[in-house]
N, C-alpha and C positions, 0 to 999 in steps of 0.2 A: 336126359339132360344132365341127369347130377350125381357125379362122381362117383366111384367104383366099389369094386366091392372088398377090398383090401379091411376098411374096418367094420364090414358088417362079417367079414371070418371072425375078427377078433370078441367082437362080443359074443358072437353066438355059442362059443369054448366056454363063457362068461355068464350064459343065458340060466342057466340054472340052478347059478348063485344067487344070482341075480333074484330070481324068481320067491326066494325066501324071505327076501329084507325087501324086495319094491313095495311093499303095499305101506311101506314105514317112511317111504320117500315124497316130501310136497309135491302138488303140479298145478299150481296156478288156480286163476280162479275162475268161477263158469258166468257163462253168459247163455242169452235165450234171444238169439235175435237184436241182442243187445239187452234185456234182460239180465238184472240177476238175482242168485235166488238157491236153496238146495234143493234137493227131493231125487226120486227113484227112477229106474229106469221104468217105463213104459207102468205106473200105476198110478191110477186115479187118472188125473187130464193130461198126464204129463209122459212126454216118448223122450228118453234121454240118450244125446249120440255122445260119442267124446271126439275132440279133436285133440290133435299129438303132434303138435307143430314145431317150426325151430324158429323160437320168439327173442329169443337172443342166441349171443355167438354168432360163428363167424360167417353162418348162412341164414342168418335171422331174417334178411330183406325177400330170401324165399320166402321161408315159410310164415311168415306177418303177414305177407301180400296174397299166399293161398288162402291162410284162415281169415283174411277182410271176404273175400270171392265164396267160402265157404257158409258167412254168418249172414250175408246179404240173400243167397239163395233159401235159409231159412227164416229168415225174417221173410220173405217172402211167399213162403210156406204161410207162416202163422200170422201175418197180415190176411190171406187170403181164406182162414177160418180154422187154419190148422190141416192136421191130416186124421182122418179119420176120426173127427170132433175133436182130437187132441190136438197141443201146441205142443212142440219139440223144444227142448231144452238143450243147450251146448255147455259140454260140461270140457274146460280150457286146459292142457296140459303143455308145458313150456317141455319138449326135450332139452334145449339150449345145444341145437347142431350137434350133437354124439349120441353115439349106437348107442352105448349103455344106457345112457337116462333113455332114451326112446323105448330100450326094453321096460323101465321103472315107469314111466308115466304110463305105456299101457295096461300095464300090469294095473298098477292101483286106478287106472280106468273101470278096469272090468272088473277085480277084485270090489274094490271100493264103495264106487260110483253107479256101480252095474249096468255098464251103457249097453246097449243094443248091437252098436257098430262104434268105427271112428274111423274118419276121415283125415291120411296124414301117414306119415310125414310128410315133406316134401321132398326131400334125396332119397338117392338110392339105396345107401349103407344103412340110414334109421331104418327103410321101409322093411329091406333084410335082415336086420337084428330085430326085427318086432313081430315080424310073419311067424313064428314057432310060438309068443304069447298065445297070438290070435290063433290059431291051428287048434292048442290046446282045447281052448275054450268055444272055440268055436263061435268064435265072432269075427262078421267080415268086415274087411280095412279095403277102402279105398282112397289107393294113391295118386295124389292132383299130377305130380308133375316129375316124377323117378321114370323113367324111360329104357333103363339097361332091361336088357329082357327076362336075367332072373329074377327080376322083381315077382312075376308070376309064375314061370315055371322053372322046375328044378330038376336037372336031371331025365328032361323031356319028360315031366310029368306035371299037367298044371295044378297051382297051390289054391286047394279048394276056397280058401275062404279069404284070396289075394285080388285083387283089382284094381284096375286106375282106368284114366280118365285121360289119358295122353297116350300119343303113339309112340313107339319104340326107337329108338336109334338105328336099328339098322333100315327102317324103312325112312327116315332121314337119307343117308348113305347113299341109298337107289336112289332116291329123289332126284339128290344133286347130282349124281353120273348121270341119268337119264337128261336131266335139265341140259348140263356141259355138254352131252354127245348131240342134244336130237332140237333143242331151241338155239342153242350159242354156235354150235356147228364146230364144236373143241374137237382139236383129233391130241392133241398132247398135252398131259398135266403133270403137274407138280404137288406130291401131297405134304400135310406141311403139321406135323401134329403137337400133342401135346404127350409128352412120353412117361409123366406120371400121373394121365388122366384113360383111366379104364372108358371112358365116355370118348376122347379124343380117339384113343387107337381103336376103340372100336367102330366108331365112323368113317377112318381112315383105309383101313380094313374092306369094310362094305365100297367104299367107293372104288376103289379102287378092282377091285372083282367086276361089278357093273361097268363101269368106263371101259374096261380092256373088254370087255364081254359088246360092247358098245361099236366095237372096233377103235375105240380110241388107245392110246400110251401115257402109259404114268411114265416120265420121261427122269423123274428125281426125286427120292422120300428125305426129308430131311425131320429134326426132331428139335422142341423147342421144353423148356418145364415150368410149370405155373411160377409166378412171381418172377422173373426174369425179366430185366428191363432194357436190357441190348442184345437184337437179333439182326444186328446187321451182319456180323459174318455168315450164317448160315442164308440173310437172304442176297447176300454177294454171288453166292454160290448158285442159289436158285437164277439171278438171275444168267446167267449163264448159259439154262435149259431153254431159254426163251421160249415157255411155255405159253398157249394160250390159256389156259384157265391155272390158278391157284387155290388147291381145298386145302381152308382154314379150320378144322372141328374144333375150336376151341370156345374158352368163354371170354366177355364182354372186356376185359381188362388189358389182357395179353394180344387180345386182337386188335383191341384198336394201336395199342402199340404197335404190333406188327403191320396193321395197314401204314399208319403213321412211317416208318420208318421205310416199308417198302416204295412208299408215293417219292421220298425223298431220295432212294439209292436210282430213281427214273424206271420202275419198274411200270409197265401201263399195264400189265396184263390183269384179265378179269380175274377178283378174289371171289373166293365161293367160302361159303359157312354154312351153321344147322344153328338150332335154336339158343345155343351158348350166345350167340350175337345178339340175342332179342333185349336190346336194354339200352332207353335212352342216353345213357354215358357213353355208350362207342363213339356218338359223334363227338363227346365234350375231348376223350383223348384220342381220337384222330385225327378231328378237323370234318368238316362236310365238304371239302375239297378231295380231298383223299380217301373217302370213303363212295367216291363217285365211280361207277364200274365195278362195282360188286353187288352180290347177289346172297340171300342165305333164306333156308327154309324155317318156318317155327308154326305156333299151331291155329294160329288166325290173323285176320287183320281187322285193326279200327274201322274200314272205310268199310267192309262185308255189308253189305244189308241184312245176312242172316245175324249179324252180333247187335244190331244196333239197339234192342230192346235190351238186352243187358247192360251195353255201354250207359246208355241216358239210365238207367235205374241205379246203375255205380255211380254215376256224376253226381245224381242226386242225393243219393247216401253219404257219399261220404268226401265229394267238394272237391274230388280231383278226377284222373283217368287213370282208368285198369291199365294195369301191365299185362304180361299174359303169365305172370303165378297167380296171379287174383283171379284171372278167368277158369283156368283148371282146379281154382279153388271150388270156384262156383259152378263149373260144372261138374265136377264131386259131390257136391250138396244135391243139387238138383237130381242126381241119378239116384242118390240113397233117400230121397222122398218120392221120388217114383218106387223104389222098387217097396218102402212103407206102404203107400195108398193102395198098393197089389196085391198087397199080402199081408199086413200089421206088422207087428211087432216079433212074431217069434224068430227066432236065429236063422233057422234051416230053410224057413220063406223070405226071408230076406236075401240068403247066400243066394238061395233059384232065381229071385226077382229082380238082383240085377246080372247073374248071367244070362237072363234072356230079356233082357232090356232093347229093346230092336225101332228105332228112328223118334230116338228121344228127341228132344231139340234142347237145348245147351246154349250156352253161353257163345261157345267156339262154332256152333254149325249144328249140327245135328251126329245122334251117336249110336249105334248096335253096338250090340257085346259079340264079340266070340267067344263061344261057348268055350271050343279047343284049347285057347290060349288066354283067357280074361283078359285079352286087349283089344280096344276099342276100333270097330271099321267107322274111323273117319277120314275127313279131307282134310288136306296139306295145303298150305300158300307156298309161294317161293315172291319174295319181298326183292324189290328196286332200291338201293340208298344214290338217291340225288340230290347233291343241294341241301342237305339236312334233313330232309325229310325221307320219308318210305313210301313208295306205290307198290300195286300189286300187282309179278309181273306173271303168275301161272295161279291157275288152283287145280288140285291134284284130284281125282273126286276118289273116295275111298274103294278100298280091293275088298272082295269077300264078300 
């Protein structure tokens, strides 16, 4: 889902300077389930994780809405008598959306605080400049909602003590070629990306392999860049290819502008998108007229019966409804108290216990680990936007 790896290169040059001065750097303060309070990691009654979240800056609405999804699944832990006689403790570090503090907060996590694990960041670049901390030390990070695939391996080699809790982008990708080829009956598309989003062209990429591989034709690639607020020449152009389907990989701002703009150049053709679109605001800057005939994948839905004990437990917490960074928040939590109750508290039991974590059940569905890759075999939706609202129009069930 979030954004590329352009500055997790630059810290990691940065990493072990870094490494000298973070234990000298603030991060926030801790909570227990909402709790607060000091103490150690895993002595006396107490198991302490850290979260490494982006609580301000300019992806703060990520990473606030994984760590509410995160502190709910442990409250829920330690309402239910703790894990293993003990109560877990969340020990709170603000990255503020950049690589380098994300190296700093987990740094004086582990140094520090001497957490066990932590859950976080939420993008791709923190999770990549914080993966050589945890390496060192040897403590495992599991990522709610970073979906580039080197988040866990590198160089075809998976990063022993990396994980999440979301699926990949390019099985996004397939998704929606397969959706376009074999439910909407698309023989020709139009891909339409974001050309300074490592997230966009790599979904543009996969689509486009799949769809042609589909029997179908990418008929026109054209390129748009975040923060852009007129894409009517380029979709002049598109419309042109009279394309049945339009893949949008981008996020929730740019797209609704683009749908917006495309409803009005008379374009009808179906838009397609991946999980950048999951965000009540597409309808506020489209309109719910124009967002009608399109489609986009992301990692569950409200109406699931398999989510609905998580959703009513969010409602009741905290007075409003999960998005889905608050779901892969709390499905992060929930995996790192399973893989505790399995094993306790040492490092090395905990690294094993959630790669072989196998039909957990979760916030989003139900989840195994691949061992090969520490990415999660779950199920996919592919969402309806009609009228304002979203139905469910596919559910994908997981490979592997």
């Amino acid at each position: 889902m979030l954004f590329g790896k352009k500055k997790a290169r630059l810290a990691a040059l940065i990493t072990s300077g870094l490494l000298a001065c973070a234990m000298f750097t603030g991060c926030g303060g801790d909570t227990a389930g909402g709790n607060t309070g000091g103490g150690n990691a895993a002595t006396g009654d107490e198991i302490v994780i850290g979260s490494n979240f982006e609580l301000t800056g300019n992806v703060a609405q990520y990473g606030s809405n994984s760590a509410k999804g995160l502190r709910l699944a442990i409250k829920e832990a330690n309402d239910a008598g703790g894990v293993n006689g003990k109560k877990i403790k969340i020990v709170e570090a603000d990255n503020k959306s950049d690589a380098a503090e994300a190296v700093n907060s987990a740094t004086k996590l582990i140094s520090d605080d001497n957490v066990i694990a932590i859950v976080g960041p939420a993008v791709t670049a923190n999770v990549i400049a914080e993966s050589q901390v945890a390496a060192d030390n040897k403590v495992s990070v599991i990522a709610p909602a970073a979906t580039n695939p080197d988040v866990t391996v590198e160089n075809g080699a998976v990063k022993p003590y990396i994980f999440r809790s979301c699926f990949i982008d390019p099985q996004q990708g397939e998704v929606m070629a397969e959706f376009a080829a074999k439910d909407l009956s698309a023989k020709t598309a139009v891909i339409y990306v974001d050309s300074s989003s490592d997230y966009s062209k790599s979904l543009g990429k996969v689509f486009k392999e799949k769809f042609e591989a589909a029997g179908g034709q990418v008929a026109m690639e054209e390129a748009f860049l975040a923060k852009d607020q007129d894409f009517k020449a380029a979709l002049t152009k598109i419309a042109t290819a009279n394309a049945d389907v339009i893949f949008v990989p981008g996020y929730y701002e740019e797209v609704g502008k683009i749908v917006k703009q495309a409803r009005e150049l008379g374009i009808n053709s179906v838009i397609l998108g991946a999980d950048g679109w999951d965000d009540s605001k597409v309808v506020d800057i489209a309109g719910k007229d124009a967002l009608n005939n399109t489609f986009f994948c992301t990692h569950y839905f409200e109406g699931d019966e398999d989510s609905q004990a998580f959703i009513k437990s969010y409602q009741n917490e905290y007075k409003e409804n999960p998005n889905v960074f608050a779901a892969l928040g709390y499905d992060s939590g929930k995996m790192l108290v399973d893989a505790i109750q399995r094993g306790g508290t040492d490092a090395e039991k905990i690294r094993d216990n959630i790669e072989t974590i196998k039909d957990l059940k979760v916030g989003t569905g139900v989840i195994t680990m691949d061992a090969a890759t520490h990415n999660p075999i779950k199920g996919i939706v592919v969402l309806e936007n009609k009228d304002g609202s979203r139905s469910l129009r596919a559910k994908i069930s997981p490979k592997g």
